[in-house]
C-alpha positions in Angstrom: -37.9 -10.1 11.6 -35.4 -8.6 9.2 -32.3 -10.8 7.0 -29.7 -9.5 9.7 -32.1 -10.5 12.8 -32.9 -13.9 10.7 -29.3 -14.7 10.3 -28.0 -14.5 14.0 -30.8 -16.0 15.1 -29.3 -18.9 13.2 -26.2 -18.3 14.5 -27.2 -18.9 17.9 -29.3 -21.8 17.3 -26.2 -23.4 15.6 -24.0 -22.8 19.0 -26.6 -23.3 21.6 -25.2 -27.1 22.5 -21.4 -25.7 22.1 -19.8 -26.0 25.8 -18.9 -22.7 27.5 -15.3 -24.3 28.0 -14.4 -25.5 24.8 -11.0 -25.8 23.5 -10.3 -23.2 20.7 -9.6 -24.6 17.0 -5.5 -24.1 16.5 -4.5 -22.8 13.7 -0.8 -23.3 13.3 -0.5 -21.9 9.5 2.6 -21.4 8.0 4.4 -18.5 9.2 6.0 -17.9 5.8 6.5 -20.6 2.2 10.5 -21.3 2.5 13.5 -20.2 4.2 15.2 -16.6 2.3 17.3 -14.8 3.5 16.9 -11.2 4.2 18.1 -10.1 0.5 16.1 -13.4 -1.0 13.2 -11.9 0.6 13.6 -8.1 -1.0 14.2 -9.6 -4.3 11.1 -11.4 -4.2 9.1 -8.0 -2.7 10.9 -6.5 -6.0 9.7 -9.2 -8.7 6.3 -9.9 -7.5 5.8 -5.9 -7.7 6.7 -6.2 -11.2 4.7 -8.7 -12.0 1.7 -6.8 -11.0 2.7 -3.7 -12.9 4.5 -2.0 -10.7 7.4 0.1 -11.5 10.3 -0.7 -9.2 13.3 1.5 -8.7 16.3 1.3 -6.4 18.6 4.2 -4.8 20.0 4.8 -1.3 19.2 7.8 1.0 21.3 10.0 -0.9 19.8 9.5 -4.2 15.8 9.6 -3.5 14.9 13.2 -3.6 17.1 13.1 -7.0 14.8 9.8 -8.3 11.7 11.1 -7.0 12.5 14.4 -8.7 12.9 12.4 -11.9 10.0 10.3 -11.6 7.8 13.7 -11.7 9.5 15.4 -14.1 9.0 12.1 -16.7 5.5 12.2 -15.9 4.9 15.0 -16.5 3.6 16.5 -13.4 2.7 19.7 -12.3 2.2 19.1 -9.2 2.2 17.0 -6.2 0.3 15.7 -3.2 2.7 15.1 -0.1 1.2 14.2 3.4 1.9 16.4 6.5 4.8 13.9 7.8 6.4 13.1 4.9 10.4 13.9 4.8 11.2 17.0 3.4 14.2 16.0 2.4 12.4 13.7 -0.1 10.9 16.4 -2.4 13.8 18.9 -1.8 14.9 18.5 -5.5 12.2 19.2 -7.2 10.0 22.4 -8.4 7.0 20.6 -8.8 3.8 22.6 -7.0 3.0 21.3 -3.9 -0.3 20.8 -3.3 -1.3 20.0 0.6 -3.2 16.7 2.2 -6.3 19.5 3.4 -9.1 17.6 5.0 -11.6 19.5 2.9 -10.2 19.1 -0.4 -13.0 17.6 -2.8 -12.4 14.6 -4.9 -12.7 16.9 -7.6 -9.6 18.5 -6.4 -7.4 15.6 -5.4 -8.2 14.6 -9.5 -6.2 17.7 -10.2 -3.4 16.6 -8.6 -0.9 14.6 -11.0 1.3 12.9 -8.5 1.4 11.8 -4.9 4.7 10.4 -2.9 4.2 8.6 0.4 5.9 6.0 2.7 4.5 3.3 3.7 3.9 1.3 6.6 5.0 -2.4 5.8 6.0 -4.3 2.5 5.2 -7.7 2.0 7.3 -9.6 -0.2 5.1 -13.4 -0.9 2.1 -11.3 -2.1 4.3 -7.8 -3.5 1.8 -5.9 -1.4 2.5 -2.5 0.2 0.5 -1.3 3.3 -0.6 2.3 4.1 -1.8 3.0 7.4 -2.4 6.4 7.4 0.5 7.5 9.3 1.5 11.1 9.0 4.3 9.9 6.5 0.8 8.4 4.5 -2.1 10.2 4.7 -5.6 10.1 4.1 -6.5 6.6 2.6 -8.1 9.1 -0.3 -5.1 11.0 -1.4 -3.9 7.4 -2.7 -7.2 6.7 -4.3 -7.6 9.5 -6.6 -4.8 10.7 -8.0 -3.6 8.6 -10.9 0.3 8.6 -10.1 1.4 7.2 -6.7 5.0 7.5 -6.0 5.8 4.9 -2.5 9.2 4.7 -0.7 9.6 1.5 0.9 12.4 1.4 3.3 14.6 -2.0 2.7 14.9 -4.3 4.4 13.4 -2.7 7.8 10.2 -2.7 6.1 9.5 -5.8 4.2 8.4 -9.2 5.9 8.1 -12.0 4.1 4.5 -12.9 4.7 1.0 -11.7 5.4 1.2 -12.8 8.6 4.4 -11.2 9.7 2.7 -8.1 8.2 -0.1 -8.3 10.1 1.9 -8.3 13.2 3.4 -4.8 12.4 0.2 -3.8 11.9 -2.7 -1.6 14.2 -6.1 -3.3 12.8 -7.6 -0.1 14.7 -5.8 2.2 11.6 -7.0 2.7 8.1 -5.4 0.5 6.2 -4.9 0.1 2.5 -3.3 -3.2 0.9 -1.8 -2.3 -3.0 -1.0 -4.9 -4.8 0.1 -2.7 -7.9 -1.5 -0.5 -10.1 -5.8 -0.4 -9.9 -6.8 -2.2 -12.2 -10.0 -5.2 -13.3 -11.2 -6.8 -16.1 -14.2 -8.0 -17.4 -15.6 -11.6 -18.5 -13.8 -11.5 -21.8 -10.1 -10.3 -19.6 -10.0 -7.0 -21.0 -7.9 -5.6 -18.7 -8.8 -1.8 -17.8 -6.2 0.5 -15.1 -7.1 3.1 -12.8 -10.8 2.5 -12.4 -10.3 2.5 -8.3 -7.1 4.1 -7.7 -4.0 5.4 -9.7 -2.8 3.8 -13.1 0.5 4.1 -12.3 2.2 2.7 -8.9 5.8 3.5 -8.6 7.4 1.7 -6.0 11.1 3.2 -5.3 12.8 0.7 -2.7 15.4 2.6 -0.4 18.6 0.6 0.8 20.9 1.6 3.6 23.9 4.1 2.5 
């Protein structure tokens, strides 16, 4: 008997006496900590970005291909990684080599790459989280990985919620999905803090209002 065969085994000794009709455990957590109000709830999204390291810029429709242009260019990049779906619109202002989301691109490749700019699926404001789902506006889960600059547009406020469970409701649990929570980053038993170990050192989050 192997550890995995052990541990069900347990399992269903444990349940064996359990009636076929039991009544289900509720669990009637909080939706949400507070009331806010839709700009409350964007301001928060904003600050708890921040606090994890973030770097949070604001512009409407008009000005994001202008901001995103500006990001790059004070980066430093020479080139960047845009998914198949993303907006053209968005990169229309810069010069910047474009390097394509190609399914056989090594890791050693997508390390090349300076920059990446996706959307994202949902924004969630009591844990400054942003979702990717791999939506053709996204990408592969990797192209977020393992370059070290990631450039997200969140769409406000049609894409933030205020909680993970109001996330979790936008969300297909069938897709790939990847939770950021600002830049990679872990430290060690004496909290020397180290970036970019799992992911890019530098998230930049640019939130887009209506016009």
């Amino acid at each position: 008997m192997n550890s995995r065969e052990l541990i069900l085994g347990r399992v269903r000794r444990a349940l064996a006496d359990t009636p076929a009709d039991a009544t289900p455990v509720v669990r009637d957590y909080l939706r949400e900590h507070g009331q806010r109000t839709v700009a409350e709830t964007v301001e928060l999204l904003a600050g708890n970005l921040a606090d994890y390291r973030a770097l949070v810029h604001r512009t409407d429709a008009a000005g994001l291909p202008g901001l995103i242009a500006g990001l790059l260019d004070k980066h430093g990049s020479a080139s960047v990684l845009a998914p198949p779906g993303l907006d053209e619109a968005w990169l229309a202002a810069t010069s910047v080599t474009r390097v394509a989301d190609r399914a056989e691109s090594s890791p050693g490749e997508l390390d090349r790459v300076d920059s990446v700019v996706t959307a994202c699926a949902v924004a969630i404001a009591e844990t400054g989280t942003i979702v990717l789902d791999g939506s053709p506006d996204q990408g592969r889960r990797r192209i977020t990985l393992v370059p070290d600059h990631h450039i997200c547009v969140v769409r406000v406020p049609g894409q933030v919620v205020s909680s993970v469970p109001q996330g979790l409701e936008r969300l297909d649990p069938a897709r790939p999905l990847t939770w950021i929570s600002g830049p990679s980053a872990t430290s060690d038993i004496e909290l020397d803090r180290v970036e970019g170990v799992h992911g890019p050192r530098t998230l930049e989050v640019i939130m887009v209002g209506r016009d």
